[in-house]
C-alpha positions in Angstrom: 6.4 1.2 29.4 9.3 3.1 31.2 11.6 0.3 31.3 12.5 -2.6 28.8 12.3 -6.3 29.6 15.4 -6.2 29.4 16.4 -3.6 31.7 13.7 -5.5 34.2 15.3 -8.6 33.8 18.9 -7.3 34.3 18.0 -5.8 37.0 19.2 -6.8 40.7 16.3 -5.1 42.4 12.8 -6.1 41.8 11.7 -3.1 39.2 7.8 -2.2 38.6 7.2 -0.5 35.6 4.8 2.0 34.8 2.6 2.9 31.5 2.4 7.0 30.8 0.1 6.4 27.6 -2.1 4.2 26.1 -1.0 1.6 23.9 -0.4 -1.9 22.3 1.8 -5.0 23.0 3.3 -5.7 19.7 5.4 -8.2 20.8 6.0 -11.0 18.4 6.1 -14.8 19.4 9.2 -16.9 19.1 8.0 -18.7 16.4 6.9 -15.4 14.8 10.5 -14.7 14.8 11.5 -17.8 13.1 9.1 -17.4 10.3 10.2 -13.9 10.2 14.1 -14.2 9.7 13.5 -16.7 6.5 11.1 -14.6 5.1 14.2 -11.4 5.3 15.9 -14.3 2.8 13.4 -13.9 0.6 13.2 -9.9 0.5 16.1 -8.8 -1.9 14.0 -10.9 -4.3 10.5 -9.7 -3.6 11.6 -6.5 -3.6 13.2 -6.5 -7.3 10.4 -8.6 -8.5 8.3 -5.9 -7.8 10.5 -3.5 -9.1 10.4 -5.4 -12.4 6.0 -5.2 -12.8 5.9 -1.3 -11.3 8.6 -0.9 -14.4 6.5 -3.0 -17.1 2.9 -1.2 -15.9 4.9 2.4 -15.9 5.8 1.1 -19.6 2.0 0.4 -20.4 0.4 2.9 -19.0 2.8 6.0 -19.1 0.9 6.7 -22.4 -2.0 7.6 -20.8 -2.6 11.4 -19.7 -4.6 11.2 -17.4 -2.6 8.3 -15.0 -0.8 9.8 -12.5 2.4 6.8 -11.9 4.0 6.2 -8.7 7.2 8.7 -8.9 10.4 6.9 -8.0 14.1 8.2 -8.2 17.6 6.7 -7.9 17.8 9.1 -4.8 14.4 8.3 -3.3 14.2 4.9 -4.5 10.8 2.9 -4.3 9.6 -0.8 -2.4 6.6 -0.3 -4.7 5.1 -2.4 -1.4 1.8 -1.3 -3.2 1.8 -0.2 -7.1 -1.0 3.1 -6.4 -1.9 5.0 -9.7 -4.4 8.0 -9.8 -7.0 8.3 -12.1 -7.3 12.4 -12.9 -10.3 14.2 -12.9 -10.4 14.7 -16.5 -10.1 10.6 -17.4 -13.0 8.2 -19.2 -14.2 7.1 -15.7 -13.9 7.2 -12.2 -11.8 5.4 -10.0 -14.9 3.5 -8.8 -16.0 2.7 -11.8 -12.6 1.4 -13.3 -12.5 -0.9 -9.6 -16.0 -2.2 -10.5 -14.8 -2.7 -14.1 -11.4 -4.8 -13.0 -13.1 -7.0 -10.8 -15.6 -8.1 -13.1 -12.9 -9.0 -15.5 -11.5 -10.9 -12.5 -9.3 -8.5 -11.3 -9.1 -7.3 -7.6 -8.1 -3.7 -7.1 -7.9 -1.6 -3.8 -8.6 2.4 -3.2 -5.5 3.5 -2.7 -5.4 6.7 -0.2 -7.6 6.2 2.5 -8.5 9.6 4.3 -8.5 9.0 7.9 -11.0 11.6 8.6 -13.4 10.5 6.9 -13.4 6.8 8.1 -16.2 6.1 10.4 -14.5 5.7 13.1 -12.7 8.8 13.0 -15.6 10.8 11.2 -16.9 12.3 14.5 -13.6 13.8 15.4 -12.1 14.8 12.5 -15.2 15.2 9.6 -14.7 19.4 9.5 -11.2 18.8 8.4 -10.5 20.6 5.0 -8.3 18.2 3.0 -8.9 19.0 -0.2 -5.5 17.1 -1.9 -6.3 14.3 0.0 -9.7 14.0 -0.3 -9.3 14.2 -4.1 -6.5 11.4 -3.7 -8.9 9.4 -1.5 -11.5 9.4 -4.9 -8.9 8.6 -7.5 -6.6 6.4 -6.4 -6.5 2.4 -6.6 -3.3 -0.1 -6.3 -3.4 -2.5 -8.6 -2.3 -6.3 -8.0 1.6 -6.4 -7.6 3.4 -9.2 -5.9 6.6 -11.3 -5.8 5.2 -14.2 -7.2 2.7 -12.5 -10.0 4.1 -13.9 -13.5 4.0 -11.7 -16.6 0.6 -13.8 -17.9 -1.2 -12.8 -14.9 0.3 -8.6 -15.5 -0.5 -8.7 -18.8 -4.2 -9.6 -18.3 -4.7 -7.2 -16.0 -2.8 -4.8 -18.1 -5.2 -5.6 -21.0 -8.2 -4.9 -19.3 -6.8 -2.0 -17.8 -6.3 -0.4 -20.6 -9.9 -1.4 -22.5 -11.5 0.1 -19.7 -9.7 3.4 -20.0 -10.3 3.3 -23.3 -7.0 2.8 -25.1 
């Protein structure tokens, strides 16, 4: 839009706006709001929770060669919003294989780097692309479960497993 709402409603002259480019009304509802300013009270701790299980599953699986960790440094500091791992080519199994494995120890993994060109509803437009690094990423990476509330019981079994399927 070429003008804010608030500009509109400031405005001593009746002002019609106009739209240059496609695009989506992300506007959030008054309530929305609400929910959203306690939630911020709750974020200093979410955020060093997680902190604390990326550091314990660095600790458990740093041993293993062929896991790539998420890289984090005081100066580019991570929300580990997602804890992603990549399972190298040269490892006991594939990335698809270790997913099928977790969830039928009753774990729920994700993929982890989703290539936009090869989605299918992107495909069509963009399938010719050669992204070799992220295609490769796309095939070996998962996030595995990390939230605020996940207690060290709940890490550690899916640490366990983790490890038994990668063979260590």
């Amino acid at each position: 839009m070429t003008l804010s709402d608030l500009a509109r409603h400031q405005s001593k002259r009746a002002l019609i706006e106009e739209y240059h480019a496609v695009g989506f009304n992300y506007r959030m509802t008054d309530l929305q709001a609400a929910v959203g300013i306690e939630q911020l009270k709750k974020l200093p701790f979410m955020l060093e929770r997680r902190k604390q299980i990326a550091a314990r599953y660095n600790e458990a699986l740093g041993v293993l060669d062929w896991v790539h960790l998420p890289f984090s440094s005081s100066d580019m500091p991570h929300t580990y919003q997602s804890y992603m791992i990549q399972l190298r080519a040269e490892g006991p199994k594939s990335r698809d294989q270790v997913m099928q494995e977790m969830l039928e120890a009753g774990v729920a993994t994700r993929r982890g780097v989703m290539a936009i060109h090869l989605e299918p509803a992107y495909r069509h437009r963009h399938a010719h692309a050669p992204l070799p690094i992220t295609e490769e990423a796309t095939r070996q990476t998962l996030l595995l479960p990390n939230y605020a509330t996940m207690t060290e019981d709940e890490q550690a079994y899916v640490i366990e497993h983790l490890l038994r399927i990668l063979g260590s």
